[in-house]
C-alpha positions, 0 to 999 in steps of 0.5 A, spaced: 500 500 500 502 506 497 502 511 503 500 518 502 503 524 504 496 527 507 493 531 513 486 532 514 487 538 513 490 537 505 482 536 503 477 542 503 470 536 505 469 529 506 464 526 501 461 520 503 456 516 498 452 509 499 452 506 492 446 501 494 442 508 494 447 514 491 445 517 497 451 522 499 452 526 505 458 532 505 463 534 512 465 540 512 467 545 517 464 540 523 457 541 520 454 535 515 449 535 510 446 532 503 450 532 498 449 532 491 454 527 487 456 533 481 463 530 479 470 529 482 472 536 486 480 534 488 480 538 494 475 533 497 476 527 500 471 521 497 470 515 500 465 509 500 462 502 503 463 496 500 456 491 502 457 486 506 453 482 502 458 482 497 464 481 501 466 473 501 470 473 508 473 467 512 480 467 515 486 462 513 493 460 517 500 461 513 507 458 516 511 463 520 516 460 516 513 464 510 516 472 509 513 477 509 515 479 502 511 471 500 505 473 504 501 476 498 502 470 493 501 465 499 494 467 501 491 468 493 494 461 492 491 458 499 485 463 498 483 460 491 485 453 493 480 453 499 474 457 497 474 454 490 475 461 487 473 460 480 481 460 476 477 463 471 475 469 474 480 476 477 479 477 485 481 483 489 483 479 495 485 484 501 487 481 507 489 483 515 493 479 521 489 477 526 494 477 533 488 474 538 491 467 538 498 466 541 501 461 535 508 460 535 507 456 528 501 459 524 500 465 523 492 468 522 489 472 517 482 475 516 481 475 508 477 479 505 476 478 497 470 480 492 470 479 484 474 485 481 467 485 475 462 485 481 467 491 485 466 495 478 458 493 477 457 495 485 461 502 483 458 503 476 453 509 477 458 512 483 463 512 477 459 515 473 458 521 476 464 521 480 470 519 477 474 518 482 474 514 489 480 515 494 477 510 499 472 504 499 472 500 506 469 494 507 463 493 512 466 489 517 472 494 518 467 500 518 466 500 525 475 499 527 476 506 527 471 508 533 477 505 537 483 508 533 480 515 534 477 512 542 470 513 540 469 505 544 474 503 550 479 498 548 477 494 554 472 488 552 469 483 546 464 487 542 459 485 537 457 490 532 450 489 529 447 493 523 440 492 520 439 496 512 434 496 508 437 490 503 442 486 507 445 487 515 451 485 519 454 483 525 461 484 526 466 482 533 472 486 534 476 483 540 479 489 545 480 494 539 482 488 534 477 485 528 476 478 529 469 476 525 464 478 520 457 475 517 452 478 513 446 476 516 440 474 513 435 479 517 436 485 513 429 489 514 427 487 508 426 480 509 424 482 517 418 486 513 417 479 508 418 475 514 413 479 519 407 478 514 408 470 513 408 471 520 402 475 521 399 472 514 397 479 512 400 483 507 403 490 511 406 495 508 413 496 508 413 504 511 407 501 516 412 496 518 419 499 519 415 505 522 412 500 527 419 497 530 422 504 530 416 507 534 413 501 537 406 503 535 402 503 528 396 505 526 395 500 520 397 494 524 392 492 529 394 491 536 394 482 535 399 483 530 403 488 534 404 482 539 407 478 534 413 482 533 415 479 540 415 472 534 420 475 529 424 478 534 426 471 537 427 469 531 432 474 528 435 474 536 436 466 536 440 465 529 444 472 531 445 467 538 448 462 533 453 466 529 455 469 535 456 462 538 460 459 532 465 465 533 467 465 540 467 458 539 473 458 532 476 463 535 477 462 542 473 467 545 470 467 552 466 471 553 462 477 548 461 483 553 457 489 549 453 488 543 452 495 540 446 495 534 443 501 530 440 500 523 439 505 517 432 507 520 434 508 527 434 505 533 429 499 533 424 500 540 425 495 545 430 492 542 434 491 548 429 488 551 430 481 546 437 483 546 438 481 553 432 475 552 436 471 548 443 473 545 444 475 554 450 480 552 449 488 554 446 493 550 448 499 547 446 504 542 451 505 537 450 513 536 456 516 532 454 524 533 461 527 529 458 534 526 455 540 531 449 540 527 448 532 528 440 534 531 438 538 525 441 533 520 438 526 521 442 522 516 443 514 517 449 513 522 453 510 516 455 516 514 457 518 519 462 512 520 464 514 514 466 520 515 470 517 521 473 512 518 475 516 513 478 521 518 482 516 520 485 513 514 487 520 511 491 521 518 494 513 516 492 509 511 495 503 513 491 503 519 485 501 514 483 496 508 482 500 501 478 496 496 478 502 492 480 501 484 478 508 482 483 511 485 485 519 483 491 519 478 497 521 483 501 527 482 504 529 475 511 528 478 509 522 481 507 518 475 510 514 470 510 520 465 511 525 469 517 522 471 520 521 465 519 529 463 523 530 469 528 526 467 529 529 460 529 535 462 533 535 468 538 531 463 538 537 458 539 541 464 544 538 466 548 537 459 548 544 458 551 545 465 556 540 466 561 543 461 561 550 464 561 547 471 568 543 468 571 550 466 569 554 471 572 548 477 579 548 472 579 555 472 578 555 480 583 550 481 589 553 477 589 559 481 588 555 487 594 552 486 598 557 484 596 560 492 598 553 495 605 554 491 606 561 495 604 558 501 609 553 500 615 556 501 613 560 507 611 554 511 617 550 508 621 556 511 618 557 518 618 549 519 625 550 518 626 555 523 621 552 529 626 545 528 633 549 529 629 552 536 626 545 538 633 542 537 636 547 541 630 547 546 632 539 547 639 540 548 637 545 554 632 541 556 637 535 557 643 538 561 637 541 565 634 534 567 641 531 569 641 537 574 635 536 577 637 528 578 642 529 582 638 533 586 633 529 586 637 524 589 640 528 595 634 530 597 632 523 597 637 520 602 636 527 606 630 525 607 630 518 609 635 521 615 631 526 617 625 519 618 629 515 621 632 521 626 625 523 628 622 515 629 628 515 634 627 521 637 619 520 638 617 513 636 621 510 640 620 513 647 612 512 646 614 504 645 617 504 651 612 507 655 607 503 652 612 497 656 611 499 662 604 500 662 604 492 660 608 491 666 604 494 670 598 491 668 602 484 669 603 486 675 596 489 677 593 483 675 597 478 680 603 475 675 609 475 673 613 475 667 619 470 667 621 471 659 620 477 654 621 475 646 622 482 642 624 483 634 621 487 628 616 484 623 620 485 616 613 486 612 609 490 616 615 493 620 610 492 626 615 491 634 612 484 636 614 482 644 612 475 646 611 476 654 611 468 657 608 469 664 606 466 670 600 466 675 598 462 681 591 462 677 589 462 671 583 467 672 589 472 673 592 470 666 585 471 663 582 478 667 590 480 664 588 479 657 582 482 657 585 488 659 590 489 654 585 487 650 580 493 650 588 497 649 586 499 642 593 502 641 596 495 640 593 487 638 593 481 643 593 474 641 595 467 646 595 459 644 593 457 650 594 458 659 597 452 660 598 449 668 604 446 671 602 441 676 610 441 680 610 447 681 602 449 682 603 455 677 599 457 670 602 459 664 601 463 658 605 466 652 602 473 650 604 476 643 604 483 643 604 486 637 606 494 637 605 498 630 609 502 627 605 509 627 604 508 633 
């Protein structure tokens, strides 16, 4: 599908045409009115309805192994194969995906497909006076763009019921999503035909369809009115079927709305029997889009037109166009155009091309004459900066054999100074800390009888190991306690061990002192 480069903006008005009835309605400036189909205007956009009736509408499902390049080719072969489609006749088949069904390995597509002679046939008369038509949608899809401009919340199964004068529909659409169409038998007309083999009288058409839109005639007698109750199980019960044949092909749990009108208005009481046999929830569907929507009563339609043409003009992905009378595109985009625009600009081209040569070699050559002057003077400067660098270099040389002498007396300076002011201040602090350990060993009731002093090489940390003795080793244990909760040095002992001769407990201490102390 070609997408246009369009805004809403881009046309003038949106005329909207039922080809069954050449009844046309023009939208313009928020304000909806008759129209009379006078020929192609570009500035507005037309749009129509392809009948349900017309429509040959299943759902097939293709590998995923398929590209999507194949997709085309894949589903017409499918689709004649398993509709027996007449290889004789042309086919317009148009198709979407159908994402509702989690399929790793099929993919589900809803076909939609008409012959191309019946297409022309069902247009003729609206060609005729209209040339051109930028959108034609297919019935069953004219209800998605409610949900695209979020007219209708995504948030249920919704059924779609729409009686005309000549056919009617029923469309499900699942949280947004097209799922499943039917062309149903009970169009108002066959309501009417069936209503008087019901009654067995013969009751005009216009006495009948003013009876169900306003629940009352005149020319129908009162016993008669009782048996619209009959026609309506009728019609309500086989509407049951179809939905029930649809929930069950694709899955579908439950349908939680049913929205229903038709092209004479809403039909009295008919919520009533919705409620009775089809058991879901009705609503009104009532797309009032043009500020002068009670002054024009026209069918809803129309009106569902004009919404889906909105919606396909902001993005034509977003619908199926059945349209094969489209406009011509513009002069520069067709084929013919293209080929004037090539010719011309090649001429063009061909003329300047010469004096472009002649003009870039003249700009050249002056160009290169400029860069030769350049040359030399770079040439010179370069030379000078590389006698200064060189020179530079040399200093630099001489000055860093300076400052590495230098650099080496400072540092045997330093070591000295260290070493010197670790004898002078470590040092004593260490020996404090020593008699502090004594007093606390004698505080506590022992004694030493050994004392094991060196440095550790790795860390540098004074390490004494103090072997002492009590006569309890209660004595031994409160000792390392407290010197313990000392934070200035770490304590560590194996074990307290008693000598039994000399009735005596045993313990060496290790001490560990660190250097920054």
């Amino acid at each position: 599908m070609r997408k246009e480069n369009r805004s809403v903006e881009h046309y003038n008005s949106i005329i909207t045409v039922d080809p069954s009835e050449l009844k046309s309605y023009i939208f313009q400036n928020n304000e909806i009115k008759l129209n009379k189909l006078s020929g192609f205007k570009r500035d507005n956009f037309y749009i129509s309805i392809l009948d349900s009736r017309y429509l040959i509408t299943d759902f097939i499902e293709l590998s995923n192994n398929i590209a999507d390049e194949d997709i085309q080719s894949a589903i017409e072969i499918q689709v004649y194969d398993e509709l027996n489609f007449d290889p004789a006749l042309e086919y317009t088949i148009l198709y979407k995906e159908y994402f509702g069904t989690e399929n790793n390995d099929k993919r589900i597509f809803n076909i939609f497909a008409i012959e191309t002679e019946k297409l022309k046939s069902t247009f003729k008369d609206v060609i005729e006076k209209n040339k051109y038509l930028d959108y034609i949608v297919p019935e069953p899809l004219i209800f998605k763009s409610l949900y695209n401009r979020n007219m209708i919340e995504k948030d249920s199964v919704d059924c779609f019921l729409y009686f005309r004068k000549k056919d009617a529909i029923l469309s499900i659409y699942a949280y947004g999503d097209y799922v499943y169409s039917k062309t149903i038998s009970f169009s108002i007309e066959k309501m009417h035909e069936k209503f008087c083999e019901i009654t067995g009288e013969n009751i005009q058409y216009d006495d009948f369809t003013n009876f169900i839109k306003t629940g009352k005639s005149i020319n129908i007698s009162e016993e008669n009115q009782q048996l619209i109750t009959k026609l309506y199980k009728e019609v309500f019960v086989y509407i049951n079927d179809i939905i029930f044949y649809a929930k069950r092909a694709y899955k579908i749990d439950v349908v939680d709305k049913v929205f229903i009108n038709s092209s004479i208005g809403i039909f009295k009481n008919i919520d009533r029997y919705i409620r009775t046999y089809v058991d879901i929830e009705p609503h009104e569907l009532n797309c009032k889009i043009a500020k002068n929507s009670k002054e024009v009563k026209n069918e809803q339609l129309h009106n569902l037109m004009i919404i889906s043409a909105l919606d396909y003009i902001e993005d034509p992905e977003n619908g199926i166009n059945f349209s094969i009378f489209k406009r011509p595109p513009p002069f520069k985009e067709r084929p013919s155009g293209k080929i004037i625009f090539a010719l011309v600009a090649s001429c063009l081209i061909s003329l300047l091309y010469p004096a472009y040569l002649f003009g870039y070699a003249y700009f050249m050559k002056v160009h290169l004459i400029q860069l030769r002057k350049n040359e030399h003077k770079l040439y010179a400067k370069a030379n000078n900066i590389k006698s200064q660098l060189d020179k530079v270099n040399k200093e630099k040389s001489v000055i860093q054999k300076k400052v590495d002498n230098i650099t080496k007396k400072l540092t045997y300076k330093e070591k000295l100074l260290n070493q010197i002011y670790n004898k002078k201040i470590h040092y004593p602090m260490k020996v404090n800390l020593l008699v502090g350990i004594f007093k606390q060993i004698n505080k506590n009731h022992s004694k030493i009888y050994n004392v094991i002093i060196h440095n550790n090489k790795k860390t540098n940390d004074l390490v004494m190991v103090f072997s002492v003795f009590s006569k309890k080793d209660k004595y031994i244990t409160e000792l390392i306690k407290s010197l313990a909760q000392e934070k200035r040095f770490g304590i560590r002992t194996k074990e307290i061990k008693k000598d039994n001769k000399k009735h005596i407990y045993l313990s060496d201490i290790k001490v560990v002192l660190h250097d920054n102390i």
